[in-house]
BAZAZA-358532 format. One record per atom (N, C-alpha, C, CB): residue in one letter; x, y, z. Coordinates in steps of 0.1 Angstrom, whole numbers, padded with zeros to 4 digits, always signed. Last residue first. Glycine has a CB too. Layout:
BEGIN
aXYZ
...
END
This chain:
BEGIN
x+0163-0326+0080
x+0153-0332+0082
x+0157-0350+0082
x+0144-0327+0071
x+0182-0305+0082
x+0178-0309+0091
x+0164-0317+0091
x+0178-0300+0097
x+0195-0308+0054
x+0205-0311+0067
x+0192-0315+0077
x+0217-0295+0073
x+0176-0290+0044
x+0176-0303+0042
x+0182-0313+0049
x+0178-0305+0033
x+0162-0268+0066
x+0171-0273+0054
x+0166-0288+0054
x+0188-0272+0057
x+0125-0257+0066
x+0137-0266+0074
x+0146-0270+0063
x+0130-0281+0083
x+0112-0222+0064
x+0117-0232+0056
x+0126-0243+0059
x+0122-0227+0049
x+0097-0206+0087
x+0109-0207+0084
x+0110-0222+0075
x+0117-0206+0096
x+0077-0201+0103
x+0077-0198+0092
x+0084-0202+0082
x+0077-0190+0091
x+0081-0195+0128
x+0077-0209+0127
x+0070-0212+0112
x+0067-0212+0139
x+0091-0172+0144
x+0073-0173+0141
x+0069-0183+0135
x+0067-0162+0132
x+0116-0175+0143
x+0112-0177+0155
x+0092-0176+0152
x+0120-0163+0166
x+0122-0178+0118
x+0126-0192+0127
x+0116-0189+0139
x+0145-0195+0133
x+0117-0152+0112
x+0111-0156+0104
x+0113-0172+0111
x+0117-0150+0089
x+0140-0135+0126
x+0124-0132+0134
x+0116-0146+0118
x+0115-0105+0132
x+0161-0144+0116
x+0155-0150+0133
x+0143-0147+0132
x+0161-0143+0149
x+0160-0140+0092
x+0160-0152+0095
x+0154-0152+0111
x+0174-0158+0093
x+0161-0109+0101
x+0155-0111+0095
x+0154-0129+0097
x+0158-0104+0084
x+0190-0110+0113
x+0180-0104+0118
x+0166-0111+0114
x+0180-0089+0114
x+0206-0117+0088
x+0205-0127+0097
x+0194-0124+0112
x+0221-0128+0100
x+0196-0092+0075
x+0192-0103+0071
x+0193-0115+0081
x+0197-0105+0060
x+0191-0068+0094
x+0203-0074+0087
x+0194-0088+0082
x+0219-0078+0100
x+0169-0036+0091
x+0171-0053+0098
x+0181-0058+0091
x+0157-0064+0098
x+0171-0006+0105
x+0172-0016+0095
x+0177-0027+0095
x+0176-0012+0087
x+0158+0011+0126
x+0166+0001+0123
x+0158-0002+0113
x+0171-0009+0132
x+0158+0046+0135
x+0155+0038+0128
x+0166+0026+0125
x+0152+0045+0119
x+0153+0061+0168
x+0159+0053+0160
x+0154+0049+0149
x+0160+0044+0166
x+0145+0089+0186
x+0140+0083+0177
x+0152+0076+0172
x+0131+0093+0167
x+0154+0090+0221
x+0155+0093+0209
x+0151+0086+0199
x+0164+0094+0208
x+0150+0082+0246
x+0142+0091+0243
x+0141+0095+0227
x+0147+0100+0251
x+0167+0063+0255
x+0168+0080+0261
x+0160+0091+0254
x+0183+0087+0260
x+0159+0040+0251
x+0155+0042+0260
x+0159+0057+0261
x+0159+0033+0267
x+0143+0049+0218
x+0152+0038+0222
x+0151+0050+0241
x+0173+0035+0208
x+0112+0046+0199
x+0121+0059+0206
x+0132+0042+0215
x+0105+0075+0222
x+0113+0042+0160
x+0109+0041+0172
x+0118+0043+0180
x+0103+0031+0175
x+0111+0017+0131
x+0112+0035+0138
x+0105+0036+0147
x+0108+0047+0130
x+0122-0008+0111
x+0113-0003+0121
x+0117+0014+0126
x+0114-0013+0134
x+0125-0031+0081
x+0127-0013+0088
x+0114-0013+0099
x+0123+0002+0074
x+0131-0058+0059
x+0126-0050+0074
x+0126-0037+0076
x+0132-0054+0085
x+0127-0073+0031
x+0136-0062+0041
x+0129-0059+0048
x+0142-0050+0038
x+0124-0104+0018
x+0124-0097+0026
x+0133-0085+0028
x+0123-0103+0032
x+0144-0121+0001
x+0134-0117-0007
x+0123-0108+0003
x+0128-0131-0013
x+0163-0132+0016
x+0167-0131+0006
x+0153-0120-0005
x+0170-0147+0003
x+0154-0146+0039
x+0153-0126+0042
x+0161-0125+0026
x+0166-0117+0061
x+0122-0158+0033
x+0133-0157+0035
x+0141-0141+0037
x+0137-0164+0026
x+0091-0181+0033
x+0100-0166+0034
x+0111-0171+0035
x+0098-0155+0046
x+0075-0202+0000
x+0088-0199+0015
x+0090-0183+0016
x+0107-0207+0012
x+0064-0194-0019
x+0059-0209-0008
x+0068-0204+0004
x+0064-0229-0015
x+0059-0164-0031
x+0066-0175-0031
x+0060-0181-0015
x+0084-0172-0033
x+0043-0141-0029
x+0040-0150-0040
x+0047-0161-0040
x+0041-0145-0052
x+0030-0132+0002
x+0038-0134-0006
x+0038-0144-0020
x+0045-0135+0000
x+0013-0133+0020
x+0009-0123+0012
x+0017-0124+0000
x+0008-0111+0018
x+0016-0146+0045
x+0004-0152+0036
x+0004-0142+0023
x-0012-0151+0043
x+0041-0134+0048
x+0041-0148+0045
x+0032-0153+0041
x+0043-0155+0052
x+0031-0109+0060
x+0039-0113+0047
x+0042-0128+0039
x+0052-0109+0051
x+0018-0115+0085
x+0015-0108+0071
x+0021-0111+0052
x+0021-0095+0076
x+0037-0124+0098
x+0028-0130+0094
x+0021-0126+0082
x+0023-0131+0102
x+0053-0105+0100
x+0060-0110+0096
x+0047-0119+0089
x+0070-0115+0106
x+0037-0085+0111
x+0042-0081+0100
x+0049-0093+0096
x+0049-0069+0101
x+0036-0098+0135
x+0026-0097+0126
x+0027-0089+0116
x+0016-0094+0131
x+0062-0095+0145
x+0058-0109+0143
x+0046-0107+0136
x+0056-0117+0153
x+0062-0073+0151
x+0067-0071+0144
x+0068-0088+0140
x+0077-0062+0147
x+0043-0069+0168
x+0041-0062+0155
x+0048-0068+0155
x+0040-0048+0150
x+0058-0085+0189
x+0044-0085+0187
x+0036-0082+0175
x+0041-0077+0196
x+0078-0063+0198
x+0080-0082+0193
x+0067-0082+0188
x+0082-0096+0207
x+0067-0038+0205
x+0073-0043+0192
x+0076-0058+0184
x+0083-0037+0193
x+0030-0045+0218
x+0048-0040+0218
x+0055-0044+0207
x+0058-0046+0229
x+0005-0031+0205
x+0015-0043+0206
x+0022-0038+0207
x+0017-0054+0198
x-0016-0011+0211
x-0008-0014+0223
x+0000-0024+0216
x-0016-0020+0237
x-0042-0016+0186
x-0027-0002+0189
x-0017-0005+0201
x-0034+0016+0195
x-0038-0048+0168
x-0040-0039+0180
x-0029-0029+0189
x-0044-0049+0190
x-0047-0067+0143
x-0040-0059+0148
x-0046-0048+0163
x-0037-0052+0135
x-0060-0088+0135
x-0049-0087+0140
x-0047-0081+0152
x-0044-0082+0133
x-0081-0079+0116
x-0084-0089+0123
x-0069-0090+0137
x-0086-0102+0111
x-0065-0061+0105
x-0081-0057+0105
x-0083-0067+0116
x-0092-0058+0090
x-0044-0076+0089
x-0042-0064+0102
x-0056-0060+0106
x-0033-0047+0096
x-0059-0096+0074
x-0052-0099+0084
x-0049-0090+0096
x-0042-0101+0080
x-0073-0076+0057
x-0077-0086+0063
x-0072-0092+0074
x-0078-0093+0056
x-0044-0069+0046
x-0055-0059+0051
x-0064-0068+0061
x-0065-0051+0037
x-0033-0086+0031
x-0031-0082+0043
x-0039-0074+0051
x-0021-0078+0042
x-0061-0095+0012
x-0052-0103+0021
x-0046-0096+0029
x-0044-0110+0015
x-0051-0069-0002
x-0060-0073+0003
x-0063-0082+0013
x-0065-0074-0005
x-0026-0073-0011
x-0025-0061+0000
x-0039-0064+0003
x-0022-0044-0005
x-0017-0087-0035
x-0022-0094-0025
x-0025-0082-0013
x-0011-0106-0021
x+0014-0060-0041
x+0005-0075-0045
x-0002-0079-0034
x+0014-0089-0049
x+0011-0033-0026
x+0012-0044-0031
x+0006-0058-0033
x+0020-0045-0027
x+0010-0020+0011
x+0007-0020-0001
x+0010-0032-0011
x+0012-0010-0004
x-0012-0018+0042
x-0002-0023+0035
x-0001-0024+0022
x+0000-0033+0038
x-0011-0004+0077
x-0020-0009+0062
x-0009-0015+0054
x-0028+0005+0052
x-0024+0010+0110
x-0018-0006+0100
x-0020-0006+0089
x-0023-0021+0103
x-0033+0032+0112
x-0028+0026+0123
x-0019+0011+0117
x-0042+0023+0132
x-0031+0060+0085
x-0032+0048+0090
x-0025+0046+0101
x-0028+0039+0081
x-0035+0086+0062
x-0031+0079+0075
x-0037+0069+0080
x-0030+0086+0086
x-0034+0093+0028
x-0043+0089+0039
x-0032+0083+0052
x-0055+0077+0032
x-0036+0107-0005
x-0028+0101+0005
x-0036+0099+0014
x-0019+0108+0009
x-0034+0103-0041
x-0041+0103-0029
x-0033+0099-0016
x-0052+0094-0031
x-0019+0102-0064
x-0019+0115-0052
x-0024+0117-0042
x-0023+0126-0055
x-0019+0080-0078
x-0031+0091-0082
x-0026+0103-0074
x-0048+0085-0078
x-0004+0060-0069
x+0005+0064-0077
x-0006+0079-0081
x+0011+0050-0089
x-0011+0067-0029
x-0006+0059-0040
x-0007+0066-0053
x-0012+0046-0041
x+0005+0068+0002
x-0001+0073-0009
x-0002+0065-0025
x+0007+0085-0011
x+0000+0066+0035
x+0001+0056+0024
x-0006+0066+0011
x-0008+0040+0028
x+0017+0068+0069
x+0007+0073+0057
x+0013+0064+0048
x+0006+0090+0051
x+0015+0064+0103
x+0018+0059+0089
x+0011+0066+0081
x+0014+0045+0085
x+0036+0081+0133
x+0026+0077+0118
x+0029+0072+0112
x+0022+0083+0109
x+0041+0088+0166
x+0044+0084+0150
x+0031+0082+0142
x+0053+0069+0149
x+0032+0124+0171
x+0041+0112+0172
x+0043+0105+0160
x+0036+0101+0182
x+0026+0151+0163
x+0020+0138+0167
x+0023+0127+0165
x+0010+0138+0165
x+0050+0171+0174
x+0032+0171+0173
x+0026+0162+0172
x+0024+0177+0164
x+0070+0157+0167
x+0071+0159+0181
x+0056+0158+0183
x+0078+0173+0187
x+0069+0130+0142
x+0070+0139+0143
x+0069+0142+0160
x+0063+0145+0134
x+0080+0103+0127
x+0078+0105+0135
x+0080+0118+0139
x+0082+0097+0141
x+0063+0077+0102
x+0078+0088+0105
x+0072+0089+0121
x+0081+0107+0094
x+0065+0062+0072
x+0065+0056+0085
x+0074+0065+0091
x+0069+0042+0087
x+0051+0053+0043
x+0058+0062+0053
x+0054+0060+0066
x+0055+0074+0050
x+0046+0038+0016
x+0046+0036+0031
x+0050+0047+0033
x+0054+0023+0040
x+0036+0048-0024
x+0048+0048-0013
x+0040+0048+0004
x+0058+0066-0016
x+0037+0033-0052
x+0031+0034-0043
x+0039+0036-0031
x+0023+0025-0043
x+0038+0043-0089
x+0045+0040-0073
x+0034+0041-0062
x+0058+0052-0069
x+0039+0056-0112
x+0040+0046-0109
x+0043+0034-0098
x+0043+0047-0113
x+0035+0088-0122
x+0045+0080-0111
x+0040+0068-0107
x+0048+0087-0097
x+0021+0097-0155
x+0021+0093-0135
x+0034+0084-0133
x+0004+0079-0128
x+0038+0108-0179
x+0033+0098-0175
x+0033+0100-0158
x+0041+0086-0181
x+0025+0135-0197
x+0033+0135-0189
x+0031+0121-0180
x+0031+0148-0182
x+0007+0140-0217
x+0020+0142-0219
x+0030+0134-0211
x+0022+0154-0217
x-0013+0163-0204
x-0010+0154-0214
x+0003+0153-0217
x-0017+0156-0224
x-0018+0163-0171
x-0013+0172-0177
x-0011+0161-0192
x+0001+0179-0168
x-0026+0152-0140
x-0032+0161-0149
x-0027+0169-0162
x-0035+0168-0142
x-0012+0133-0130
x-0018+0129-0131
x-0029+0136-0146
x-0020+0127-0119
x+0009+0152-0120
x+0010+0142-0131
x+0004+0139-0137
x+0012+0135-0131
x-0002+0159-0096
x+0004+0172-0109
x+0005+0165-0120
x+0021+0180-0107
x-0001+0140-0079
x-0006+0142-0084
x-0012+0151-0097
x-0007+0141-0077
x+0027+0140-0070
x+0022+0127-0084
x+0008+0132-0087
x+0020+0107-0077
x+0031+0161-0055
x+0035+0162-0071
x+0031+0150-0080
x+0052+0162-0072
x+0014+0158-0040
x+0009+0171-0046
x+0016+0170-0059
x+0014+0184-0037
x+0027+0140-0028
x+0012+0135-0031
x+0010+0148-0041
x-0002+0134-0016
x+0048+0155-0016
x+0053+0143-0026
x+0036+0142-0034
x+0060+0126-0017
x+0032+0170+0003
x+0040+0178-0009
x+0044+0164-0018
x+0056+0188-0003
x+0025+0153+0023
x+0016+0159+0012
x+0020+0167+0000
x+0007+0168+0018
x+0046+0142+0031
x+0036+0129+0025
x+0028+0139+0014
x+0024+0121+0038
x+0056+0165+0047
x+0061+0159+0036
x+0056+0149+0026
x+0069+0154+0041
x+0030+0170+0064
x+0033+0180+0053
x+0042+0172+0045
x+0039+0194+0058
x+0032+0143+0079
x+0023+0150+0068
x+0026+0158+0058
x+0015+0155+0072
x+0055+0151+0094
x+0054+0137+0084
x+0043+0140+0074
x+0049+0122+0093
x+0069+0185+0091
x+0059+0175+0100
x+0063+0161+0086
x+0038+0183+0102
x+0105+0188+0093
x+0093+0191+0083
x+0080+0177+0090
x+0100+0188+0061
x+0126+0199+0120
x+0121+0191+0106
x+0108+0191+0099
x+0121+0180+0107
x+0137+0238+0116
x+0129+0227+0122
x+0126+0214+0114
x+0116+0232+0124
x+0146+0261+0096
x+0152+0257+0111
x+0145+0247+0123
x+0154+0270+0119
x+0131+0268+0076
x+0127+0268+0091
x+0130+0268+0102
x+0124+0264+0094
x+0148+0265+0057
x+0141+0276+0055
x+0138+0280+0072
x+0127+0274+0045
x+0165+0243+0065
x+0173+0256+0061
x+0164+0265+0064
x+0178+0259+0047
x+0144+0225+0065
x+0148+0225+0077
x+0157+0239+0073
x+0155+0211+0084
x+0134+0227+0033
x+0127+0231+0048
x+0138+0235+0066
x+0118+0214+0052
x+0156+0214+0022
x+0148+0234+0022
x+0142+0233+0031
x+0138+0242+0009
x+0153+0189+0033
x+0168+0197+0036
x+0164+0215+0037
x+0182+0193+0020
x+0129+0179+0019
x+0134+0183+0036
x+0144+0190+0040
x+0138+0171+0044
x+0136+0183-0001
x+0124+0193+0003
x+0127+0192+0022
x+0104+0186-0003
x+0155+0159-0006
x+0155+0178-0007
x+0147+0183-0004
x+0155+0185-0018
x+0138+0138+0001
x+0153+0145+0006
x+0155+0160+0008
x+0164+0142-0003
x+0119+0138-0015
x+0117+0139-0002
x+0127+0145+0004
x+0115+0127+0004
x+0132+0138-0039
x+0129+0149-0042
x+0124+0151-0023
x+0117+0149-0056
x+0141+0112-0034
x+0154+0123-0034
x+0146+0137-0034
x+0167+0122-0049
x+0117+0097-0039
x+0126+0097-0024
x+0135+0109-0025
x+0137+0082-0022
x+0113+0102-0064
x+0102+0106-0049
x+0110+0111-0037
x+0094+0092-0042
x+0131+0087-0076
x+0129+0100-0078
x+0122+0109-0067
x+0122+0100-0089
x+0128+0060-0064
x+0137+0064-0061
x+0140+0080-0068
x+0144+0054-0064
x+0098+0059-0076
x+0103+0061-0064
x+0118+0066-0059
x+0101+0051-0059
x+0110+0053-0100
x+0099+0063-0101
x+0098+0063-0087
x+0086+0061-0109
x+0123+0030-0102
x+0127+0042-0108
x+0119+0054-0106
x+0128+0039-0122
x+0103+0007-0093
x+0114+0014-0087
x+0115+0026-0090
x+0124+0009-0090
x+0071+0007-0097
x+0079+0011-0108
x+0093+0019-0095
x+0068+0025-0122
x+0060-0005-0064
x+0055-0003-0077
x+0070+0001-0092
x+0044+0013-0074
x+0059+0004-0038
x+0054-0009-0044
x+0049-0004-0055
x+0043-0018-0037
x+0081+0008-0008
x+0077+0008-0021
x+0068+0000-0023
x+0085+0005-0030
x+0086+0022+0025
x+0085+0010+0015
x+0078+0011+0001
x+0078-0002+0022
x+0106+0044+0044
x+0098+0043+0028
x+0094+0023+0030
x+0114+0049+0008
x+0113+0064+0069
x+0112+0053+0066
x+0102+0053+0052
x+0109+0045+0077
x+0120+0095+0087
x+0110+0087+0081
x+0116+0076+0073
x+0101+0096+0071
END
């Protein structure tokens, strides 16, 4: 699985390790990986525990997930900082997320090949962002998905990755050299 954030770092990067470990007891306990759901729903289970107790501040976070199980392929889910969770074909969190929503709603379609998404995520971002320009200075990427033998990959985009797909959707900021 894959994360994107949106909210109180520090309080994700708690999420994330507690993801870690529950996966690691699982696969010991089971000897299998842990569906995408059931993991989405045990993290949801604990911000939500939070939610209820005096004292105790919520998790501050909103967490993507983006995995891939055998039973049903890939997924998104999206929880946010209350415990609520939910699956998705396209969604998006953070500032402006309304606006993107709008966009993938109007967009989006379950057949795009990856160039395709992944230029409409790009687009996405660029109306959604609070600065006039993208860049991969202020971007990260992550994709997940089967490479030709079958096996699940996760890439994580290099920044000079990132510049191309942001030149090649015509997004891209022209130096000054080149004007």
């Amino acid at each position: 699985m894959v994360c994107a954030v949106a909210g109180i770092n520090s309080d994700a990067s708690i999420l994330i390790n507690r993801a870690r470990y529950y996966g690691q007891i699982y696969r010991r306990t089971y000897n299998e990986e842990i569906s995408c759901e059931q993991l989405v729903r045990h993290l949801s289970d604990l911000k939500q525990g939070y939610t209820q107790h005096g004292g105790l501040r919520p998790y501050g976070v909103s967490l993507l997930y983006a995995g891939y199980d055998d039973d049903h392929q890939f997924q998104l889910f999206l929880s946010n900082p209350s415990g609520n969770y939910s699956g998705w074909k396209a969604t998006s969190i953070g500032s402006n997320n309304s606006t993107a929503q709008t966009v993938l709603k109007q967009e989006f379609k379950e057949d795009l090949p990856l160039k395709d998404a992944v230029a409409l995520a790009i687009k996405v971002l660029s109306k959604t962002m609070d600065s006039s320009t993208l860049s991969s200075e202020k971007v990260e990427f992550a994709t997940i998905g089967k490479n030709k033998d079958g096996k699940i990959v996760q890439k994580i985009w290099s920044p000079a990755d990132i510049d191309v797909l942001i030149k090649e959707s015509g997004l891209a900021k022209p130096h000054e050299d080149d004007e």
